[in-house]
C-alpha positions in Angstrom: 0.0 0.0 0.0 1.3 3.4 -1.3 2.0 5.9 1.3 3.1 9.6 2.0 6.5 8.8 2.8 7.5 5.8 0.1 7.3 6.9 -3.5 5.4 5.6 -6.1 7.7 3.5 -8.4 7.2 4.5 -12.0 7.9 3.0 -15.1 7.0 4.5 -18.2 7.0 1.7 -21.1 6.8 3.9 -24.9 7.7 6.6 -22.7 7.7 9.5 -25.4 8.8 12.9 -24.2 7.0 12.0 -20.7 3.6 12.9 -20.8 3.3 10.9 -17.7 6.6 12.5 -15.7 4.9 15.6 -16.5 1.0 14.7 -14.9 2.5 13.6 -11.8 4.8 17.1 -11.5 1.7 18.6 -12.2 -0.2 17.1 -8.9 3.3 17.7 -6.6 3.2 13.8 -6.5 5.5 11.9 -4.2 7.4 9.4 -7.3 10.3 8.8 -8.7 10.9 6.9 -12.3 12.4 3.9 -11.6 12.6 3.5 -15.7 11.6 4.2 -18.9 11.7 2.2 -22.0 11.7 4.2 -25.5 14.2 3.9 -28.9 13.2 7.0 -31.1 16.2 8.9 -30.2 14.5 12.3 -30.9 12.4 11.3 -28.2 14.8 9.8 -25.7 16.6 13.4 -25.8 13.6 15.3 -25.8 12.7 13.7 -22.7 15.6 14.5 -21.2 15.7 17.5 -22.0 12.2 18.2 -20.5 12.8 15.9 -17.7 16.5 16.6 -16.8 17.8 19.9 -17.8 20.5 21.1 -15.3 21.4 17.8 -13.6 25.0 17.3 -13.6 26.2 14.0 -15.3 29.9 13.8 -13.9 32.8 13.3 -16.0 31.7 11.3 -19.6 33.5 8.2 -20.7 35.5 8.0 -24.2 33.4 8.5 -26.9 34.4 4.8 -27.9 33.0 3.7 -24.3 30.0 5.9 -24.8 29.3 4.0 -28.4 29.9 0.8 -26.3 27.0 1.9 -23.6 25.0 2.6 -26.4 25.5 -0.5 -28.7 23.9 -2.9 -25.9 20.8 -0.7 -26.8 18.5 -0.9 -30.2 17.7 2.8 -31.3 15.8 4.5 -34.1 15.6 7.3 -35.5 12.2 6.6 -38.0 10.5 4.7 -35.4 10.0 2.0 -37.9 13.9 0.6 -38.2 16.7 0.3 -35.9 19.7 2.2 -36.5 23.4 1.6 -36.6 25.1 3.2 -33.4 28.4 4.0 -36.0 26.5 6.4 -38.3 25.9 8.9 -35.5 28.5 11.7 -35.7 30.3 12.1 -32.0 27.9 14.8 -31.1 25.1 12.8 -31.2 26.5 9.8 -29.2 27.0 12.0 -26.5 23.9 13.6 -26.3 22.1 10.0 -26.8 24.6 8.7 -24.0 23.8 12.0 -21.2 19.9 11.1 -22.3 20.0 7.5 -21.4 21.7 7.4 -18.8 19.9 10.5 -16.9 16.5 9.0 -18.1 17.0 5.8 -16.8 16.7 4.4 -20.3 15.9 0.0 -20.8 15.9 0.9 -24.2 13.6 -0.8 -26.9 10.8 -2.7 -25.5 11.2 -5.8 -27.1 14.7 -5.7 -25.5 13.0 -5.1 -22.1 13.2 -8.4 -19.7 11.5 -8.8 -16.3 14.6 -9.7 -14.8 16.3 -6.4 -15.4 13.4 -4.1 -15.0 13.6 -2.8 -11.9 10.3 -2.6 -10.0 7.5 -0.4 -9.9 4.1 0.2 -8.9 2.7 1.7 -11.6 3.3 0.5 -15.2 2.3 2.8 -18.3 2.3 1.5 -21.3 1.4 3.8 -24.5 1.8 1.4 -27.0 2.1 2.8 -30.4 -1.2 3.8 -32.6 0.0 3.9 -36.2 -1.9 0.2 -37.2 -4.6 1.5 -35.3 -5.6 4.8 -36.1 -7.6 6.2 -38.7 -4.7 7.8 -40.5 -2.9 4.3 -40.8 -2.9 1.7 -42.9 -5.3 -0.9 -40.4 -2.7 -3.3 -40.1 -4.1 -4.1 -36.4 -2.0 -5.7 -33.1 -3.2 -8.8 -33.4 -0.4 -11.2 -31.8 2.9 -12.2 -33.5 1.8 -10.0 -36.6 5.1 -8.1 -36.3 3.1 -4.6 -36.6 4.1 -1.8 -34.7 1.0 -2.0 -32.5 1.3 -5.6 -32.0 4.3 -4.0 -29.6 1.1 -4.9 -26.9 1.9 -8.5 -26.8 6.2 -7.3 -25.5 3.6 -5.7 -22.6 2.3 -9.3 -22.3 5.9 -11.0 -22.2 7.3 -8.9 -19.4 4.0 -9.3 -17.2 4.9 -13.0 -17.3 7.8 -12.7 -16.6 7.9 -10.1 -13.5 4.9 -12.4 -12.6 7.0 -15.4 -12.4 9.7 -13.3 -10.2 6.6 -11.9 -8.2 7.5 -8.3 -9.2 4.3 -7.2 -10.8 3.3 -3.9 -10.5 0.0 -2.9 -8.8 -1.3 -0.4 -11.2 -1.4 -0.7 -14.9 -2.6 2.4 -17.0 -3.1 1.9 -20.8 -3.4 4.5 -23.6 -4.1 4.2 -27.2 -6.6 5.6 -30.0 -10.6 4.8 -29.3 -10.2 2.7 -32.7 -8.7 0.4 -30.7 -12.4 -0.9 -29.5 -13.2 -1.0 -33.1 -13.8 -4.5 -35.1 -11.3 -6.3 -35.9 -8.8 -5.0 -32.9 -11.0 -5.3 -30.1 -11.1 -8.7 -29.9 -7.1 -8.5 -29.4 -7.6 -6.1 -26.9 -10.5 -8.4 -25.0 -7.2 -11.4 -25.4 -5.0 -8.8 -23.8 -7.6 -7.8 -20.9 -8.2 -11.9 -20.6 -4.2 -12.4 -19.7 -4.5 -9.8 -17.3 -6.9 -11.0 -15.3 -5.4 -14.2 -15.7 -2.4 -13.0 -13.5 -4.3 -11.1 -11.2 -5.8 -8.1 -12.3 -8.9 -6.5 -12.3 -9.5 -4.0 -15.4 -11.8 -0.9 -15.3 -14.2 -0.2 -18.2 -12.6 1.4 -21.2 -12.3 5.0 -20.8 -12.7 7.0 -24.2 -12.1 10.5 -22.7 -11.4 13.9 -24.5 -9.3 16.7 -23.5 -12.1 19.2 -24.1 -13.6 18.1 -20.9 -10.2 19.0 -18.9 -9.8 22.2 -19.8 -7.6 21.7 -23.2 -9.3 23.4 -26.3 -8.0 20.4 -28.1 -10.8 17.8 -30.1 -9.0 15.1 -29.1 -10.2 11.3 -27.6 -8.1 8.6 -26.3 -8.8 5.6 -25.1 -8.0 4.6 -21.4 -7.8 1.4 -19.0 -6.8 1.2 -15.6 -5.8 -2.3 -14.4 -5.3 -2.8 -10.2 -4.0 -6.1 -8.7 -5.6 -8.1 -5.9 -9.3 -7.9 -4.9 -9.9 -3.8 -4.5 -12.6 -3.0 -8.1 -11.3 -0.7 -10.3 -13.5 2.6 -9.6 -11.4 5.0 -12.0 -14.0 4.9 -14.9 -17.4 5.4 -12.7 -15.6 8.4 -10.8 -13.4 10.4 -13.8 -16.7 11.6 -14.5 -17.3 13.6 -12.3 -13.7 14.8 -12.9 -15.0 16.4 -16.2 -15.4 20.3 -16.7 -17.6 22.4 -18.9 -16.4 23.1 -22.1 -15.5 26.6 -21.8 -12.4 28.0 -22.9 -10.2 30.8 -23.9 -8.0 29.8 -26.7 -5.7 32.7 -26.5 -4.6 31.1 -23.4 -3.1 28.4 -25.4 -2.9 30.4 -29.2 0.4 32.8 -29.5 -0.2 35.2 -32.2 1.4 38.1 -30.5 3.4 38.3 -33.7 5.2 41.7 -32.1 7.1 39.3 -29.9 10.4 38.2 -32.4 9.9 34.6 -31.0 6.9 34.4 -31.9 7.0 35.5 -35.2 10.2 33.0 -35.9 8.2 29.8 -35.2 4.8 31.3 -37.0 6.9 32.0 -39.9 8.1 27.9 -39.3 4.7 27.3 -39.2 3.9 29.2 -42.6 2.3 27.2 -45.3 2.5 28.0 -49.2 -0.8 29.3 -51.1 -0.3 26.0 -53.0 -3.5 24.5 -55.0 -2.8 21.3 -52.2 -2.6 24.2 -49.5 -5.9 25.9 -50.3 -7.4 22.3 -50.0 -5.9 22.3 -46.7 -7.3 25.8 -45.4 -10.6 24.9 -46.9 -11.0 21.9 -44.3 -8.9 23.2 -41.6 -9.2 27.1 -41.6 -10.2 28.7 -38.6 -10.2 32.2 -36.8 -7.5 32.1 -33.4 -9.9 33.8 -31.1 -10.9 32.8 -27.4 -13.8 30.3 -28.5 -11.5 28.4 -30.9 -11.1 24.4 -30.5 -8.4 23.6 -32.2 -8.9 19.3 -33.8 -6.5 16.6 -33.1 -3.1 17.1 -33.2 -1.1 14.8 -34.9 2.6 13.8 -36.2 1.8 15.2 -39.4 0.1 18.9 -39.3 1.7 19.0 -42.8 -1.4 16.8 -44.1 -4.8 17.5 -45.9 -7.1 17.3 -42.3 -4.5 18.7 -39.5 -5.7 20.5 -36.2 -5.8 24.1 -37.3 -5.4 26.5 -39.5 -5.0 30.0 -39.1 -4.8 33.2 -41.8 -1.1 34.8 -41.5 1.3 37.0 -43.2 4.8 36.2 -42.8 7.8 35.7 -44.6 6.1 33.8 -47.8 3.2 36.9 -47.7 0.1 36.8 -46.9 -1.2 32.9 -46.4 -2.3 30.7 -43.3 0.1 28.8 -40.9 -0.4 25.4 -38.9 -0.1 25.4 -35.3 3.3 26.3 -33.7 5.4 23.4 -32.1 4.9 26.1 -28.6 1.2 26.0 -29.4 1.1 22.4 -30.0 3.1 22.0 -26.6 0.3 24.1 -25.1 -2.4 22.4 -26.1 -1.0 19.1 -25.1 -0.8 20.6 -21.3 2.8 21.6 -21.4 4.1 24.4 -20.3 6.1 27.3 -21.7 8.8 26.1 -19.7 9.0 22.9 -20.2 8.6 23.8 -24.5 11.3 25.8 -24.1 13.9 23.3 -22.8 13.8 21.8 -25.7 14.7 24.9 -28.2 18.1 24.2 -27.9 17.8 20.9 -29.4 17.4 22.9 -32.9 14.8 19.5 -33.7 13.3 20.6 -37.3 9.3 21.5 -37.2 8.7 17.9 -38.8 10.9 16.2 -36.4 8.7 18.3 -33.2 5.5 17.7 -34.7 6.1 13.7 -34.5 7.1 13.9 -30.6 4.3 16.1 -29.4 1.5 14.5 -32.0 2.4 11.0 -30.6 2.1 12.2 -26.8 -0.5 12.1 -24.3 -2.6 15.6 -23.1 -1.0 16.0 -19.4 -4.4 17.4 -18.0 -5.9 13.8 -18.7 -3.4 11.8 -17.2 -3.8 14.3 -14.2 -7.2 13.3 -14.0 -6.6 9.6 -13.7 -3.6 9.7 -11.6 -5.9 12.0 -9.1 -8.8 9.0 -9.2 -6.4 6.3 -9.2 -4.1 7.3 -6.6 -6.1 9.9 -4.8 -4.7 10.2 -0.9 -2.0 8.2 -1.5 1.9 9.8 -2.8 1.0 13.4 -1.6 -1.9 13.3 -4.4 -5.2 15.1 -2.8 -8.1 13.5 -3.8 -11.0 16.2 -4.6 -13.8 16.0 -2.5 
């Protein structure tokens, strides 16, 4: 049983850039991150950058012992194919090396064993959506079909084995797309739920929540499950709605179009479209006005395609034409702070490059919710009344 004074042990499986780090900083949570396990190596550095700025590292190995940290380790940088460690330039390694080793890195998942996990009382798991979701191919997760979203089944692996070293955690807290209750994939999911329970877990009803109802003018629904082990029902879904607000919002809260401001200007500029025949198609499903009652639609890891979250008339450096969102906006309206955006300017990523990281997260606000419901009174989290 959690208390005041232990920590809650965290480990964040497809960890991102720490969507979940972020919730539980949010609610002054008493955790720590045991581990994370992630391979895109934008997104190992990003996190670290979010996550880590300032802490000191001590004195760094050879750059040949760094590449030899990092060869034990499969990385990406597409997400889709594994890299070779010797076609980083040195700069890279070392960044990659500070990254994992302050983030507490186990690498790819399907390199992830029970035995060296270290353990934790909560397990997230954020497995990715791209078979899934309507802007894939429908490939699915079904079991041993080698897609990307069949990545669920490495989640199934390591729950046998940290149940056969009696290491399980006691929460479990799933995330995906809400096409994942859809036919064919459900009944994979409803396999996955079956071996949970088979080890001792009791699953919640499926969550599909948006972020409009916790204060994020942002269209955007995800699918959630809790999972508890041992006897105690899973309560989250009956009780995270009541956690739901209005829909009332200011946009300009979230919106930067103070184009006096150089910054701002810079990354709206980025953000700049061409008044291309494809680009008109664009504003003529997507155009909006940036005013206090605007809900922006979901954002993706593409905002360069024919349905992306928002459009807005600008004039910039290519004239007088519309821009996307900004990656600061798109922070924003994923319930990051200015703060934690701007510890990752430094990092020079490219728009495209920023757009994947903060598309594939998870809306912080959200995951506040549920770690309030979940964990309520317990690791410094106040429960509302």
């Amino acid at each position: 049983m959690g208390n005041r004074n232990k920590p809650l042990r965290v480990f964040e499986a497809f960890a991102g850039i720490g969507a979940q780090a972020t919730a539980l900083d949010r609610l002054n949570a008493n955790y720590c991150i045991v581990g994370i396990s992630e391979w895109m190596v934008d997104a190992i550095i990003a996190y670290d950058a979010i996550h880590h700025s300032g802490e000191q590292v001590g004195d760094l190995p050879s750059y040949e012992e760094q590449k030899a940290y990092l060869s034990q380790f499969e990385f990406s940088q597409t997400s889709v194919r594994k890299i070779n460690i010797n076609r980083l330039d040195s700069d890279m390694i070392e960044k990659l090396y500070i990254a994992n080793r302050r983030s507490k890195n186990y690498g790819s998942i399907s390199q992830l064993t029970g035995q060296i996990m270290p353990k934790c009382d909560l397990l997230i798991y954020s497995f990715p959506c791209q078979d899934l979701s309507t802007g894939g191919n429908g490939l699915g997760m079904k079991k041993g079909s080698g897609t990307r979203s069949s990545l669920l089944w490495e989640i199934e692996r390591i729950l046998k084995e940290l149940h056969e070293l009696n290491k399980l955690p006691r929460y479990l807290l799933m995330e995906n797309v809400k096409a994942i209750l859809c036919e064919p994939y459900y009944k994979d999911l409803l396999q996955f739920l079956d071996f949970l329970s088979s080890i001792g877990y009791k699953n919640d009803n499926t969550m599909i929540l948006n972020s409009l109802d916790f204060g994020v003018p942002q269209d955007r629904e995800r699918a959630f499950i809790v999972s508890k082990k041992g006897r105690q029902p899973p309560l989250v879904s009956k009780t995270i709605e009541k956690a739901k607000k209005e829909r009332v919002f200011n946009a300009l809260e979230f919106l930067r179009t103070d184009y006096s401001r150089e910054v701002l200007k810079n990354e709206a500029d980025i953000a700049q479209l061409h008044n291309t025949p494809s680009r008109q198609v664009m504003w003529q499903k997507n155009g909006m006005e940036a005013n206090s009652s605007t809900i922006v639609r979901t954002i993706t890891c593409n905002m360069d395609r024919t349905q992306t979250a928002a459009l807005f008339r600008y004039s910039g450096a290519l004239g007088a034409t519309f821009r996307r969102l900004t990656i600061r906006e798109a922070f924003l309206l994923m319930g990051f702070s200015e703060a934690e955006y701007e510890r990752v300017i430094h990092l020079d990523f490219s728009y495209r490059r920023m757009n994947k990281l903060i598309g594939n997260s998870i809306v912080v606000n959200v995951l506040s919710e549920i770690f309030t419901e979940l964990l309520g009174g317990r690791y410094n989290i106040s429960k509302r009344p």
